[in-house]
C-alpha positions in Angstrom: -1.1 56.3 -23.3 -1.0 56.6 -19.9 -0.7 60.1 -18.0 -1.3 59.1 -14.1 -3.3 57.3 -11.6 -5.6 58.6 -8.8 -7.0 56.7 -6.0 -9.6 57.9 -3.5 -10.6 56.7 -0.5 -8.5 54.0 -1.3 -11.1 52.1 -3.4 -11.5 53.9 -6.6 -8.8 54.1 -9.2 -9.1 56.9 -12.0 -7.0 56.1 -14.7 -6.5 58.5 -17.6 -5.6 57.9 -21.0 -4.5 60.3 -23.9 -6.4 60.7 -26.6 -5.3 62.8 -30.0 -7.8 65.4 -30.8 -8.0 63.3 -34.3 -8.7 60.3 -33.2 -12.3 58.3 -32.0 -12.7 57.8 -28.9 -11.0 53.8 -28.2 -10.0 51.3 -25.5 -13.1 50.6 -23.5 -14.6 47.6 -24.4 -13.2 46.8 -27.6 -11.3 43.2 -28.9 -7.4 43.4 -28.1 -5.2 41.5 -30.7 -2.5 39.1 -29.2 0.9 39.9 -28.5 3.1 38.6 -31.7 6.0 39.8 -33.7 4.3 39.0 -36.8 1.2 38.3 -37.6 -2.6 39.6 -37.6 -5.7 39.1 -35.6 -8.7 36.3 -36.5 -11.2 36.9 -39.3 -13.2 39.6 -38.3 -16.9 39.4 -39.9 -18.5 43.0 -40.5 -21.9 44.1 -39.8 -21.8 46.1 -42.3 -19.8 44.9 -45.7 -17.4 47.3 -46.6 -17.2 47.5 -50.8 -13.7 48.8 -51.8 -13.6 49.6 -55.1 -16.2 47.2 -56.7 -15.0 44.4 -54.4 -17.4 43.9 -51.1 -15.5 42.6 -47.9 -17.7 40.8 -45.3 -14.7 40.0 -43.2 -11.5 42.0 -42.6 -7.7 41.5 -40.3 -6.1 43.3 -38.6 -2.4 43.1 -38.4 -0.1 43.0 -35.6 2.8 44.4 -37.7 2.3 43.1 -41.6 -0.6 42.3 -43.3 1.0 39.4 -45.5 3.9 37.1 -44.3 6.5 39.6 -45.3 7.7 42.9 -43.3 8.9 44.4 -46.1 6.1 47.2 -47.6 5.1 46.2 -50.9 1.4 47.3 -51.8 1.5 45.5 -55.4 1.1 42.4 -53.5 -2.3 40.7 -54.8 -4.6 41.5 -52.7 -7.1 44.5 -51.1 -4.6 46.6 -48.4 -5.1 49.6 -46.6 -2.2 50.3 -44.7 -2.4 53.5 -42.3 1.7 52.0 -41.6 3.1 49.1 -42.8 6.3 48.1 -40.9 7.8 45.8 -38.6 5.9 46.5 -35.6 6.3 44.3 -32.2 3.9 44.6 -29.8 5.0 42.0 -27.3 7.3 45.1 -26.1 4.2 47.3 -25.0 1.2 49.3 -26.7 -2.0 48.0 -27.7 -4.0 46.8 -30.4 -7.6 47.0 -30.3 -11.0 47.2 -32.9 -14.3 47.1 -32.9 -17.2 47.8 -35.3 -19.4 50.4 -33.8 -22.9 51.3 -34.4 -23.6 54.3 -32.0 -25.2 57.2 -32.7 -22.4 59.6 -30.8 -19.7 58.1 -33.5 -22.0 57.4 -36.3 -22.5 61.2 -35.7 -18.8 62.5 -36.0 -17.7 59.9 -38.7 -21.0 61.3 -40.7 -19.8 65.0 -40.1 -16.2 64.4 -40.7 -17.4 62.3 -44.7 -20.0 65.5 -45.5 -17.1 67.8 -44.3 -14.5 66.1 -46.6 -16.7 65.3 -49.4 -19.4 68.1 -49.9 -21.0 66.8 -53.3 -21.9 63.6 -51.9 -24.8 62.7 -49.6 -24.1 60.3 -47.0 -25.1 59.1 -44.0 -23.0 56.6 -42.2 -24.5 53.1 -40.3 -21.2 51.2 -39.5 -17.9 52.7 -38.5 -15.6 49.9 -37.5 -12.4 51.2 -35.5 -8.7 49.7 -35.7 -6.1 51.9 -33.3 -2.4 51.2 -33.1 -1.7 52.9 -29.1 1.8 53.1 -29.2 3.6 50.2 -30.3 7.1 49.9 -30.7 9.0 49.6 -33.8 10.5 46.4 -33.9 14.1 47.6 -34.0 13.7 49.3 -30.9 13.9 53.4 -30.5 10.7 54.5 -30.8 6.7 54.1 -30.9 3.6 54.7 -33.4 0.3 55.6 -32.9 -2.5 55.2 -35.4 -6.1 55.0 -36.0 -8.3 53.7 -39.3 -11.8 54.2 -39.2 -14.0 52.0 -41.8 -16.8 54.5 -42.9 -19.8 53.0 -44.5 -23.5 52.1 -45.8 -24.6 50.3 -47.7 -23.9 52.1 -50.9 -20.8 54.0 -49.6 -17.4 53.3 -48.6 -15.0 55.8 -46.9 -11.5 55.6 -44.9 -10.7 57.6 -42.0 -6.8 57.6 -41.0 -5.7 59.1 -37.8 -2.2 59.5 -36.9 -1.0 60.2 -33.4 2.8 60.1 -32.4 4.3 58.3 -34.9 8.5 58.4 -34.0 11.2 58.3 -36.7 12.5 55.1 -38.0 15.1 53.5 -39.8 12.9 50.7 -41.1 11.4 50.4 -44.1 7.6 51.7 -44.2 4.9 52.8 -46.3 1.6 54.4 -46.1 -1.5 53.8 -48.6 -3.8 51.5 -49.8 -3.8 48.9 -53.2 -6.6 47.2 -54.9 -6.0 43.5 -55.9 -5.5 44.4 -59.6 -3.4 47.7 -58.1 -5.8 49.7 -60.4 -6.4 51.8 -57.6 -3.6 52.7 -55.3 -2.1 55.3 -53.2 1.0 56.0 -51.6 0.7 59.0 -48.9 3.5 61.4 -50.2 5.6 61.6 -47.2 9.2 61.8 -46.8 10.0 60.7 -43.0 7.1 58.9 -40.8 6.7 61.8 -38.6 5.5 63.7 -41.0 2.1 61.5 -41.3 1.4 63.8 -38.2 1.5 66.7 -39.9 0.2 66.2 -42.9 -3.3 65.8 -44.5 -5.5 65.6 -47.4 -8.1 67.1 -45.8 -6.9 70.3 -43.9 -6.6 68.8 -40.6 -3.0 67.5 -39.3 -2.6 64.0 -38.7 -5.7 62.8 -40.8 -6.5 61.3 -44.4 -9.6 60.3 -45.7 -10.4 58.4 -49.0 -13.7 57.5 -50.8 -13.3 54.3 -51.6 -16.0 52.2 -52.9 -15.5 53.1 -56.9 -18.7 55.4 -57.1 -18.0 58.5 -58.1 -18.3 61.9 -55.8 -21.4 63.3 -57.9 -23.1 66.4 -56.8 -25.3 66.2 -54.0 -28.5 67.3 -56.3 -27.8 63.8 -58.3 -29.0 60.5 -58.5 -26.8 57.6 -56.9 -25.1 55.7 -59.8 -22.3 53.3 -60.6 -23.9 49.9 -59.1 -25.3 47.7 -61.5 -25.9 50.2 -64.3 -24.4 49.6 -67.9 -20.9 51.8 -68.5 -20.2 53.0 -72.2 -16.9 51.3 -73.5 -13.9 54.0 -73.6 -14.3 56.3 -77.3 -13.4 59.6 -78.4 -16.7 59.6 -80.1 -19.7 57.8 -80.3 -22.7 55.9 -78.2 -23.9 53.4 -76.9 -25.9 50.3 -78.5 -29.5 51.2 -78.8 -31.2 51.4 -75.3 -34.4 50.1 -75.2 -37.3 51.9 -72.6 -39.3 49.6 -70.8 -41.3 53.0 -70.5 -41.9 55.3 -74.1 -40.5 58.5 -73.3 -42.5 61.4 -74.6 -40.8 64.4 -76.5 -42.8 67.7 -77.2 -45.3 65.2 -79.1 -42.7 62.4 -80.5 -42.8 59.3 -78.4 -39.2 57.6 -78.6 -39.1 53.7 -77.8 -35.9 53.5 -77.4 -32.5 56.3 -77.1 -29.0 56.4 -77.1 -26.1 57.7 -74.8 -23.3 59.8 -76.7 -19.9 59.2 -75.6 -19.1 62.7 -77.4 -20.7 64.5 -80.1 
């Protein structure tokens, strides 16, 4: 968003752009998508893959206005979505659409402060952060503009979603706000009323933001061990165990030495 220009001397030109106070800082150097009605941007390849919920992504889109051939919001659609605002967007009649993945340590530092902030029992340091920003682009039935950020949070065990909304205007179009899984195991729908009100809501006590952990794991205390990746999971019981576990190690117990244990689903 532009406020004004200032020249001096006649040879420099100080432009200034608005930024929300939720938002990363975006614009300068990052990939602009072209301007369509409908559509998306190329494959993007990550740096870092990003696992959402079991599945890891090495490549990601994103979307000038829908992120499948249809404008109508539909999460159940078959496939991984996150969408900070799925609607008929049009930027050929202004705004911008830009991403990049970045790597810094200045936003590696406030993505990693904003995650510990929002999830205290997990420890987590972030190495990839990769940046999508709607800057006000026009709903495609004309009348007003939306402006939104989603921030990719992740190592390589850890997954996280940042969503930044700045002026998002009213509309009479159809729109959602969430994410789905391909099976639609996992899925949320942001429990708004009117769009506007994604700028004044939040999950995390701070207006105009959402953040989600993502990657399946779940948020242990920060005095555990990491789990969930390639580990055997009990089947679903009211009681019982497990099979018998075999140790590679004997275990020793006040004098007993145990070759082998079990895991109790209840007792």
């Amino acid at each position: 968003m532009f406020l004004g220009e200032k020249k001096l001397k006649d040879s420099l030109s100080l432009t200034f752009v608005l930024v929300p106070a939720n938002f990363l800082p975006f614009g300068n150097g990052e990939r602009v998508s072209p301007r369509l009605d409908n559509g998306s941007s190329e494959a993007i390849t990550l740096q870092q893959p990003f696992k959402f919920f079991g599945r890891t992504h090495n490549q990601t889109f994103v979307s000038i206005s829908v992120p499948l051939p249809d404008y109508i919001p539909l999460l159940n659609s078959g496939r991984d979505i996150v969408a900070p605002l799925w609607t008929h967007l049009d930027n050929r009649r202004g705004g911008t659409i830009s991403y990049r993945e970045d790597t810094s340590s200045a936003v590696l530092g406030l993505v990693t402060a904003a995650i510990d902030q929002y999830f205290p029992n997990i420890t987590f340091a972030a190495t990839s952060a990769f940046v999508a920003t709607w800057d006000s682009v026009p709903y495609q039935s004309g009348g007003g503009e939306a402006t939104f950020q989603v921030v990719f949070v992740s190592n390589v065990h850890r997954s996280f979603i940042l969503i930044n909304y700045g002026d998002i205007a009213e509309t009479e179009q159809m729109w959602l706000a969430g994410y789905n899984t391909l099976d639609s195991v996992h899925s949320f729908t942001v429990p708004v009323t009117s769009a506007p009100e994604l700028s004044s809501s939040s999950n995390v006590n701070v207006n105009g933001r959402r953040s989600f952990h993502v990657d399946g794991s779940p948020n242990l205390p920060t005095n555990f061990l990491a789990s969930g990746d390639g580990e055997i999971v009990n089947p679903p019981a009211e009681d019982g165990s497990s099979d018998v576990i075999f140790l590679q190690q004997p275990f020793k117990y006040f004098g007993r030495t145990y070759n082998q244990i079990f895991s109790l689903s209840a007792y």
